[in-house]
N, C-alpha and C positions, 0 to 999 in steps of 0.2 A: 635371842633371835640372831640367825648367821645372815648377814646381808652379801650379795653379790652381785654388785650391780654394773662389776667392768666386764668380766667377762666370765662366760661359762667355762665349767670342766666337761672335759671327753664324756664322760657319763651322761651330764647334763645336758647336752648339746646334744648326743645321741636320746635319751630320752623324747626331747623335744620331735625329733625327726621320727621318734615312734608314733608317737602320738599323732601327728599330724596325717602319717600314715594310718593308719588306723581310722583316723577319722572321716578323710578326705577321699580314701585310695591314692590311685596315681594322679589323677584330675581333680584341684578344686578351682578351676579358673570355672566360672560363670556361676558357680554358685555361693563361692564364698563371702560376694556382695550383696547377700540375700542375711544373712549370717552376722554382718557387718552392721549393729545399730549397740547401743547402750541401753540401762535400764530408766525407763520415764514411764511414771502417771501419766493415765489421759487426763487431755482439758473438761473433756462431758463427763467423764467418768473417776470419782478422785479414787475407787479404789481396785479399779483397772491400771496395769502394767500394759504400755502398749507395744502393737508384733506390726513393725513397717513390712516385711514380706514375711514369705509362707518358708517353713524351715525351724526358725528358732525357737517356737511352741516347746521341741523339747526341753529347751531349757527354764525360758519364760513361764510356762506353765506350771514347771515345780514348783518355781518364786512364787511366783503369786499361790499357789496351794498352802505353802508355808507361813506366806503373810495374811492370808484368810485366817489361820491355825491361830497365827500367834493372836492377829486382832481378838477372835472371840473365844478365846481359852485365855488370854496374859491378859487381857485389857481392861478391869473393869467398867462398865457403863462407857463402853465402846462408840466409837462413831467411826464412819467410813473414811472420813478427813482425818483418821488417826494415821492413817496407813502414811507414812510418810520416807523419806532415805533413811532414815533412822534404823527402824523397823525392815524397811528391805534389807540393812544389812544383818540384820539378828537370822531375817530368814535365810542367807547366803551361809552364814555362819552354820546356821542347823544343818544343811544338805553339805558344809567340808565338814561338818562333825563326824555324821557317817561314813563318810569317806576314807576317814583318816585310818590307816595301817600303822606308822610308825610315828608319821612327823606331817605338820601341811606344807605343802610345797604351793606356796602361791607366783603363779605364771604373771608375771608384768613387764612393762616396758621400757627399755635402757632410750639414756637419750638419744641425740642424732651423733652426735662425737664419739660415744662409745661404740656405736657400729662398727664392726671391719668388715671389711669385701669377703667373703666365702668366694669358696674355692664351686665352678660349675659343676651340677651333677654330670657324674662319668656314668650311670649304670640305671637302668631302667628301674622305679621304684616298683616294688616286690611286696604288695595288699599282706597277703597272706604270713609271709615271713617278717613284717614289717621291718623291711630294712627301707632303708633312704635314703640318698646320698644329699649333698650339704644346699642349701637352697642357693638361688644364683644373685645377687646381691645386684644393688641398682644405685649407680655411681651418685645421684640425685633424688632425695625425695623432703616432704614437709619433716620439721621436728613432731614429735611422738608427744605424747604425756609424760609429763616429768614425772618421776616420783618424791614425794614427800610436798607436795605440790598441796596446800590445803585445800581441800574443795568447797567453793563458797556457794551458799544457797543464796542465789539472786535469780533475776532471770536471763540474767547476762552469763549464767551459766548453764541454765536448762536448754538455752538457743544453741548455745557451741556442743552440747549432745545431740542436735539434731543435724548437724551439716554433717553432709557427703563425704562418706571416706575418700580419700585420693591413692591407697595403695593396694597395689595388687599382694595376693598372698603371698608371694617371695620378700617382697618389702616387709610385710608384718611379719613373716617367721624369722626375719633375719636379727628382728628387732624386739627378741622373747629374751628372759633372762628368769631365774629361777629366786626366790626370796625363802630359806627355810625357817621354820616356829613351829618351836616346840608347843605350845600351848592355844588355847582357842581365844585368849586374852589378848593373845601378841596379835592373831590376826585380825580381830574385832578393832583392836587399835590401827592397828596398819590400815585399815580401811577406812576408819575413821578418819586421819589424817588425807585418805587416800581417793576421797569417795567421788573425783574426776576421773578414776579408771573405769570406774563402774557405770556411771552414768554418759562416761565418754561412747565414740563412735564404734569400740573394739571391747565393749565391756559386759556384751554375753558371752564373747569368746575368749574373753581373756578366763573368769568367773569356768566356765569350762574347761578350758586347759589348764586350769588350779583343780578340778573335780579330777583328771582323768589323773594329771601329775602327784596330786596326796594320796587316791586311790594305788596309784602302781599300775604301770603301764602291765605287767607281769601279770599281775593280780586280776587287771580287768580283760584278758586273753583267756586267762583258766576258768575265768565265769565265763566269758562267753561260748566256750568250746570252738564256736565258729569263726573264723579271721578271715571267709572269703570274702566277702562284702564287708564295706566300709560301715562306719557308726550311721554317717550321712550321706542319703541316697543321692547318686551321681547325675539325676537327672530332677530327679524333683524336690530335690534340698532337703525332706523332713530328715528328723532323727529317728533310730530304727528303735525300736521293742527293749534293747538291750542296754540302750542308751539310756530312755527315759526311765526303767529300772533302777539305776544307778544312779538318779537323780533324786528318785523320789525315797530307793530303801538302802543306800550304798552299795547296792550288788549288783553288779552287769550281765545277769542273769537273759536269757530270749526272753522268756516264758513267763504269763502271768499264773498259771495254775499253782494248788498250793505243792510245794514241795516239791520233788523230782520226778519224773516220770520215766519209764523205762519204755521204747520204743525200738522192736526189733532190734534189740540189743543195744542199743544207743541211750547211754543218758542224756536225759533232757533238761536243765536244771530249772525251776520254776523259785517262786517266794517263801523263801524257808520259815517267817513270822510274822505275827501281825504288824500291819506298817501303821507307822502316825498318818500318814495319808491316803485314800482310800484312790481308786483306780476302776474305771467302767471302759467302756468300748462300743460303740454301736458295730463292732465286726462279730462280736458277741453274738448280736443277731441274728446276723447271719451266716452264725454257725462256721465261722472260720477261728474260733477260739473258744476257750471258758476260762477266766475269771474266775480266780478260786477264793474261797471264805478272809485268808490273810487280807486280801485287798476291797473286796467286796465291804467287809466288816473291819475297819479302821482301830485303830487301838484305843483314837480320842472321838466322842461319839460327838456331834455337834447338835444343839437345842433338844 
């Protein structure tokens, strides 16, 4: 495992400002605080993942489909109180397995000393090209999650995943660093050890910018065809079609149909196989989509 945790290379650091673009556009002020929660059990419910605002569904919802998956397919003589951090991380693990091209690039966070001041953006960010210039740093803010920090299951810990972020997205992108691993061992470990990032206040979006950064900022352009609009809409926070695609079967594809479709000459790319997880829509309904057999029909069939 390469660790990196003083400071990025030019690669890596433009990566980071791809992705963000990509995900955000030019604006993520007022919705990135939507966005901003960790992964926690409900109190009424032990095998509910709960969503404080509307938005993060695309991510949360794979989670929990995967830890539905593992409970009643891995678990014999199952109970809902199985569903535990544990298990959420097995199913984190399964959604960067797919993902993974070469290596997992998991996105975490350097402390407050390691910060340097970036240099202010000079150039208007550019969605489509996804270029971005360097985030604008902020002379003051709280220390971050450490890493290598053990995370202790108490409740003195589930509490400190429930308070209110205090930074604006310029704080937290200034405060992203890159961790490479080769193997899905090293990262099951790493979280293990680490399991305060995940449950902490930044820990569906960190858990995502490790999805998009293992995937390949590259890779997930040429599935989507399209780079005019952001992953997450600019006004109502959800994640688009392409997004939760590549959540649920590693492909950042639009389209749920099966396979590709040809549309006045335009390819359209849709779900090339059957996935472990299956996918409905009430837009379906009404007839603003079809749901092709890959997704319809799951690979693992339950009861």
């Amino acid at each position: 495992m390469e660790e990196r945790l003083d400071s990025l290379s030019t690669k890596d650091r433009q990566e980071l400002r791809n992705i963000r673009t990509l995900l955000w556009g030019s604006n993520d002020i007022g919705i990135f605080e939507r966005w901003s929660q960790g992964f926690e059990f409900s109190d009424q419910e032990p095998s509910a993942l709960v969503q404080c605002q509307g938005g993060p569904c695309a991510v949360i919802a794979p989670v929990q489909a995967f830890l539905l998956k593992i409970l009643l397919m891995d678990t014999p003589g199952y109970s809902f109180y199985d569903l535990t951090a544990d298990k959420c991380r097995t199913a984190i693990c399964n959604i960067l397995m797919k993902c993974k091209e070469t290596k997992y690039r998991i996105v975490t966070l350097r402390t407050s000393e390691e910060v340097a001041p970036q240099t202010p953006p000079s150039d208007v960010v550019d969605a489509a090209r996804l270029n971005d210039a360097d985030p604008v740093a902020s002379p003051s803010s709280p220390p971050p999650v450490v890493v290598g920090e053990q995370q202790q299951q108490t409740e003195e810990g589930t509490e400190s995943s429930q308070q209110p972020g205090t930074w604006d997205p310029d704080q937290f992108h200034e405060r992203l660093t890159i961790v490479d691993m080769e193997t899905i061992d090293e990262v099951e470990k790493f979280y293990l050890e680490n399991m305060n990032l995940l449950m902490g206040h930044y820990g569906v979006l960190l858990l995502l910018y490790s999805v998009l950064a293992t995937k390949g900022i590259e890779n997930v352009v040429q599935e989507l065809n399209d780079t005019s609009e952001p992953l997450i809409h600019g006004t109502y926070g959800y994640g688009s079609q392409g997004l939760i695609n590549l959540m649920l079967t590693g492909r950042a594809v639009g389209h749920v149909w099966d396979n590709d479709e040809d549309v006045g000459g335009l390819k359209l790319r849709g779900i090339n196989q059957q996935s472990d997880i299956g996918f409905i829509t009430t837009m379906e309904q009404m007839r603003y989509c079809t749901v092709g057999s890959f997704y319809r029909i799951q690979r693992t069939q339950f009861g």
